[in-house]
C-alpha positions in Angstrom: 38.4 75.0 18.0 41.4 76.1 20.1 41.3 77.6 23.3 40.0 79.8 23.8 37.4 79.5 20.9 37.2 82.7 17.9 35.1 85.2 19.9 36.8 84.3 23.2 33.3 82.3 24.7 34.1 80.6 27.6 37.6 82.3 28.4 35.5 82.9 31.9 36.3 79.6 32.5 40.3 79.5 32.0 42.4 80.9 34.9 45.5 82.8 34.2 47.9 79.7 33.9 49.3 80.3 30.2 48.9 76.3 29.8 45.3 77.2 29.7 46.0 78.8 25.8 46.1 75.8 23.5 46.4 76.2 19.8 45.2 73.3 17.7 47.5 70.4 17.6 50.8 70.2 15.8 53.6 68.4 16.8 57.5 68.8 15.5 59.5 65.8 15.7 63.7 66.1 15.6 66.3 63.6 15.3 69.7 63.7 13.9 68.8 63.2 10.4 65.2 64.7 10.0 62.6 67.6 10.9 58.7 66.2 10.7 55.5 67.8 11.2 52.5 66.3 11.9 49.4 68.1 11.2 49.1 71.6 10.3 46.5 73.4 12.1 45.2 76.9 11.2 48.0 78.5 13.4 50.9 76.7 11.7 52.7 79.6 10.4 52.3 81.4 14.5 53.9 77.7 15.5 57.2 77.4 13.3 57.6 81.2 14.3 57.6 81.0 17.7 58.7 77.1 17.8 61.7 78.5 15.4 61.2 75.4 13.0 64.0 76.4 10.5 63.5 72.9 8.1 60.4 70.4 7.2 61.9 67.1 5.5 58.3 65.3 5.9 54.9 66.4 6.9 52.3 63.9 8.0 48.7 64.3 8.0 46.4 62.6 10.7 43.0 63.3 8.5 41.6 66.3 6.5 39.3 68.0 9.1 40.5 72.0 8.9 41.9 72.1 12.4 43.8 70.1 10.8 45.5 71.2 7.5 44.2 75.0 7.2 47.6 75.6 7.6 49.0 74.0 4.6 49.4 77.0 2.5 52.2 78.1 4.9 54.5 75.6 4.1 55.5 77.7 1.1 58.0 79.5 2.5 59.7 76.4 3.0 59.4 74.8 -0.2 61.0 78.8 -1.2 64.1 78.1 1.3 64.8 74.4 0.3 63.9 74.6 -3.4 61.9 71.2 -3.7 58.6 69.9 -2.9 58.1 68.5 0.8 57.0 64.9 0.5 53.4 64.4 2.6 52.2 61.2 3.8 48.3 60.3 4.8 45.6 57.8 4.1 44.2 57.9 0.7 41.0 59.8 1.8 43.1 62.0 3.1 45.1 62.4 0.3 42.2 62.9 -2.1 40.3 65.7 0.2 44.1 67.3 0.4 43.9 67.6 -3.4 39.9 68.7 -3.5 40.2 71.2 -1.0 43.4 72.9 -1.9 43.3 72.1 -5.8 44.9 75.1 -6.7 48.2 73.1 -5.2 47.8 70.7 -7.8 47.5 69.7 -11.6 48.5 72.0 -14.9 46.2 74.6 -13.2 48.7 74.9 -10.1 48.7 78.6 -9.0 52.8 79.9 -9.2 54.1 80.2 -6.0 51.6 77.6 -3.9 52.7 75.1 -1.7 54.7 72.1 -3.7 54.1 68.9 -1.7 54.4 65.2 -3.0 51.5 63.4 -1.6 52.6 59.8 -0.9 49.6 57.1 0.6 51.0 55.5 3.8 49.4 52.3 5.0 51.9 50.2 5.5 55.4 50.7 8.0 58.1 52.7 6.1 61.6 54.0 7.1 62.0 57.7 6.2 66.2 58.3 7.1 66.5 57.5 10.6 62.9 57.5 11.4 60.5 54.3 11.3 57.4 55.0 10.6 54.0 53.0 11.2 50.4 54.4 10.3 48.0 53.5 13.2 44.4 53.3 12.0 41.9 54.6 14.6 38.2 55.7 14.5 37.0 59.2 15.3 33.2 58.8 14.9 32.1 58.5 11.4 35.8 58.8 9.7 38.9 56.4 9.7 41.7 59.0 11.3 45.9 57.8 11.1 47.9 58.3 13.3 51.7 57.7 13.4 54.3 55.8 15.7 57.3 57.6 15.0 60.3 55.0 16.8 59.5 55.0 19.9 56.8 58.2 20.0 53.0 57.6 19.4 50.7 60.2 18.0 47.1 59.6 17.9 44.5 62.7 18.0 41.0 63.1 17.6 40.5 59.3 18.7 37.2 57.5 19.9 38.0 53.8 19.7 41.6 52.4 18.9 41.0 48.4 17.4 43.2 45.9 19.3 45.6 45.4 16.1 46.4 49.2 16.3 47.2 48.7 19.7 49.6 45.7 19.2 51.3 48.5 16.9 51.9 51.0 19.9 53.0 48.5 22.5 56.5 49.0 23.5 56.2 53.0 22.6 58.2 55.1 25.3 56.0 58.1 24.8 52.3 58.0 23.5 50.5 61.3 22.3 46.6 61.2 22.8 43.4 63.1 23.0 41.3 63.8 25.5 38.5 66.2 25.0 37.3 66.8 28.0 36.2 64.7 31.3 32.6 64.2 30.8 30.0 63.5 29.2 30.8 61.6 26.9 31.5 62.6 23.3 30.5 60.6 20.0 33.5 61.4 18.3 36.2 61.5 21.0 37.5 60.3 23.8 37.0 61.7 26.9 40.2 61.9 29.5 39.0 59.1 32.0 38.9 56.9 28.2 42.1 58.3 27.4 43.8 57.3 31.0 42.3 53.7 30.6 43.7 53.1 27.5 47.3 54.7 28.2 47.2 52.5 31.2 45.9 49.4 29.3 48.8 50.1 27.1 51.1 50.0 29.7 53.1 53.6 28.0 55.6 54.8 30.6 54.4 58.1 29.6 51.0 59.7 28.0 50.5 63.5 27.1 46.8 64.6 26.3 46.2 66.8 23.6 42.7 67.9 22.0 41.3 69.7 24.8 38.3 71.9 25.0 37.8 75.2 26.8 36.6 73.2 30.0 39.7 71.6 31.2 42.0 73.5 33.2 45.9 72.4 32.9 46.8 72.0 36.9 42.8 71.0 38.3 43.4 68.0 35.6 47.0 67.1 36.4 45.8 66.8 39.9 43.5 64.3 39.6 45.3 62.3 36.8 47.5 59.4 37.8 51.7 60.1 37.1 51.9 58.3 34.1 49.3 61.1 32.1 50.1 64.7 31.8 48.0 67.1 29.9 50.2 68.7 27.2 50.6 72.6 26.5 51.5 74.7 23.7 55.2 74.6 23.5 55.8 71.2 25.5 59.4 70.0 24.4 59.9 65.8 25.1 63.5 63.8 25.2 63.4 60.3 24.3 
């Protein structure tokens, strides 16, 4: 729900480290050929602006809950600036709850001026220019979610349980990207960060960033008691590999 929460509930229990703001997740991936978003939350637009994201060549989706993909409708302004449709790739339910919920994208009926996209199905490995890309199939309670290894980068939010031939796929990532909702109890739809750290360790990632978190978890208290290979992210977090 972001942090903190519309209505500002809870903000009694964030201290005045900025890291304690969180948006909901995007992430904007660079490399000499190509510009990739995954996931475009409801503050999308606030993102590119103060992120400066000045091209989209690809956008992937993780899975169609609106924390998610509210912020589709912004990508607009792109398709405006580079005169063509931005390809999109997610799973085919996905896809299809894409096209229900923001129909007026799509078909003879398209409203002029919307967001163009060209919804391509990913469930297989794919090169996109100098990017390799490989959909990794995850569960987040009652839905299928997708995440992405991008090269050597692993994104995977909203996660409960991760089957063991998704996790062959992530082996040998440099950098993985996963969520952690909060420490405890435990949730029936995500992990909490003591399941996170035990499967970034399992993993054997040189480096894990948690995303995903709720109100409750403050940004230094947590990196205190995590072990060095898992950071908590924050808004704005830049990464080298």
């Amino acid at each position: 729900m972001g942090v903190p929460v519309a209505g500002g509930f809870g903000s009694e229990y964030i201290e005045a480290d900025p890291r304690n703001q969180r948006f909901r997740c995007s992430v904007w991936i660079e490399t000499p050929e190509s510009s990739v978003i995954i996931d475009t939350g409801p503050e999308f637009r606030l993102q590119t602006i103060r992120s400066n994201v000045d091209r989209i060549d690809l956008v992937l989706i993780t899975h169609e809950h609106m924390d998610h993909i509210a912020g589709l409708d912004d990508l607009r302004s792109y398709n405006y600036l580079q005169k063509q449709p931005i390809p999109l790739y997610g799973s085919k339910r996905t896809i299809n709850s894409i096209k229900t919920r923001f129909d007026y994208m799509f078909g003879k009926n398209k409203y002029p001026g919307s967001t163009s996209v060209d919804m391509v199905t990913l469930n297989s490995a794919t090169q996109f220019r100098d990017i390799k890309i490989t959909p990794l199939q995850y569960n987040h309670g009652s839905i299928d979610v997708q995440g992405y290894r991008l090269n050597d980068f692993s994104y995977l939010t909203d996660v409960k349980s991760i089957p063991d031939v998704t996790k062959e796929k992530i082996v040998g990532s440099k950098v993985m990207v996963l969520s952690g909702l909060r420490w405890q109890p435990e949730h029936p739809t995500h992990l909490t960060i003591p399941e996170a750290v035990e499967i970034a360790t399992e993993l054997k990632i040189p480096k894990t960033y948690l995303i995903h978190m709720n109100s409750y978890v403050d940004h230094n208290d947590s990196n205190n008691r995590l072990p060095k290979h898992v950071r908590l992210a924050y808004d704005q977090l830049e990464i080298e590999i």
